[in-house]
N, C-alpha and C positions, 0 to 999 in steps of 0.2 A: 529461476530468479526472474523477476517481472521486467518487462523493457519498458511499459505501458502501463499507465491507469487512468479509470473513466470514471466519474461519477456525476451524474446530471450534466452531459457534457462536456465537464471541465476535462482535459487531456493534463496527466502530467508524466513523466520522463524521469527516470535518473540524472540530478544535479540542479532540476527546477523542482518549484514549490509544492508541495503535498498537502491536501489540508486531512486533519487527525482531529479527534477528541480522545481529549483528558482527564484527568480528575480536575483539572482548572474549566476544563470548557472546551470550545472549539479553538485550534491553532493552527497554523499552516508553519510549515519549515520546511529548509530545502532539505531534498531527496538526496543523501551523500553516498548511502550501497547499501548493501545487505549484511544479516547478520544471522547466524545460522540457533534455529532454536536450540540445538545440542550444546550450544555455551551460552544459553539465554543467562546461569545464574554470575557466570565471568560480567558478561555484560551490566547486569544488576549490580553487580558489585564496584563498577567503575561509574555510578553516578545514574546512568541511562534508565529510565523512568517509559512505564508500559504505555502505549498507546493505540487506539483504533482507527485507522486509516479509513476513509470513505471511499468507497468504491462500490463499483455499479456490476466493472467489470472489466478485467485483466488480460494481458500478452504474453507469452513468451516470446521470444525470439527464437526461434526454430534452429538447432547447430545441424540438423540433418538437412535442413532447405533454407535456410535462411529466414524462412517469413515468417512472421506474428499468426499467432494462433492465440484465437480468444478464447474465454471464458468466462461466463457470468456467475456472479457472486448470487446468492438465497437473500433476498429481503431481510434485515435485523442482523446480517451477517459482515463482518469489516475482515479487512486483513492487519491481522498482529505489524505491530512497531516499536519500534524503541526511539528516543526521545531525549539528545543531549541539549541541555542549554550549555551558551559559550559565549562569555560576550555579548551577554544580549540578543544571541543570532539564537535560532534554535536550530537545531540539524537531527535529519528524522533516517533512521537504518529499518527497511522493511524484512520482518522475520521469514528464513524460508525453512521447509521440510526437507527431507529426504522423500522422493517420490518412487512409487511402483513401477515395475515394470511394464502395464500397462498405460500408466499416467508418463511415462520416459517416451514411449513408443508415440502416443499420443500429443504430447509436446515436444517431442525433439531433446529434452532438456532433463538434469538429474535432480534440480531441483524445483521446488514450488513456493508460493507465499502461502506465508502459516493464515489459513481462514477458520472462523470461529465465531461465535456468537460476541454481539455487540455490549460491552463491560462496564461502558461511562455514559448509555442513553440504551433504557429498555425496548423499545421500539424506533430506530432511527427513520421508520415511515412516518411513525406517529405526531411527530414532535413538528409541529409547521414552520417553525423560524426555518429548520434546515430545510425544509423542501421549499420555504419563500428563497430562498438566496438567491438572487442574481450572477452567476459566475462566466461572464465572460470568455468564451475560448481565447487562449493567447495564440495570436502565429505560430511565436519562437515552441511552442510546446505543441503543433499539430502539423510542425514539417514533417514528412517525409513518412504520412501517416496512410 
């Protein structure tokens, strides 16, 4: 499960903001946990709506050492989401896998974020608006990085 996300330097965290594409467009919602793809269709069922997270490139949190260990994502490639609105807020669950034995040994960790080809924009290189964005690193999202 990711501690960490990076995409054109924006850092974001579990409980800060994430930004995703949808069938609506681009959105940002806060990051609330994870959601394991082995009950993607339970989740579907409760409202939560698929989404592509932007990312450049991911963390674990290491439980055999403690430290983040990265990873970079393929070009056109996002990490799976899920996508509740509530009150106007939206709130975003990132999909994880069951990982191998070599991917366990390698991150520390049992599971991973579901990566996949890009659903709601054919080439997210391609498209200029996203790569003009201006996104400012926040503090509160690049402590203790």
């Amino acid at each position: 499960m990711c501690a960490v996300l990076r995409w054109q330097g924006r850092v974001s965290r579990p409980g800060k903001r994430v930004l995703a594409l949808s069938k609506d467009g681009m959105i940002e919602g806060w990051w609330i946990g994870f959601a394991r793809e082995e009950k993607l269709e339970w989740w579907l069922s409760k409202g939560f709506e698929p989404v592509d997270v932007l990312v450049d490139e991911f963390a674990e949190r290491s439980r055999l050492s403690g430290n983040l260990v990265w990873d970079s994502v393929f070009d056109g490639e996002v990490i799976y989401g899920l996508l509740q609105k509530l009150n106007q807020q939206r709130f975003l669950r990132i999909l994880t896998r069951g990982c191998s034995k070599e991917e366990a040994e390698e991150f520390g960790h049992n599971r991973l974020p579901l990566i996949g080809a890009a659903r709601f924009v054919k080439s997210l290189r391609s498209v200029s608006y996203l790569n003009q964005l201006s996104l400012p690193l926040s503090e509160e999202n690049t402590k203790s990085l």
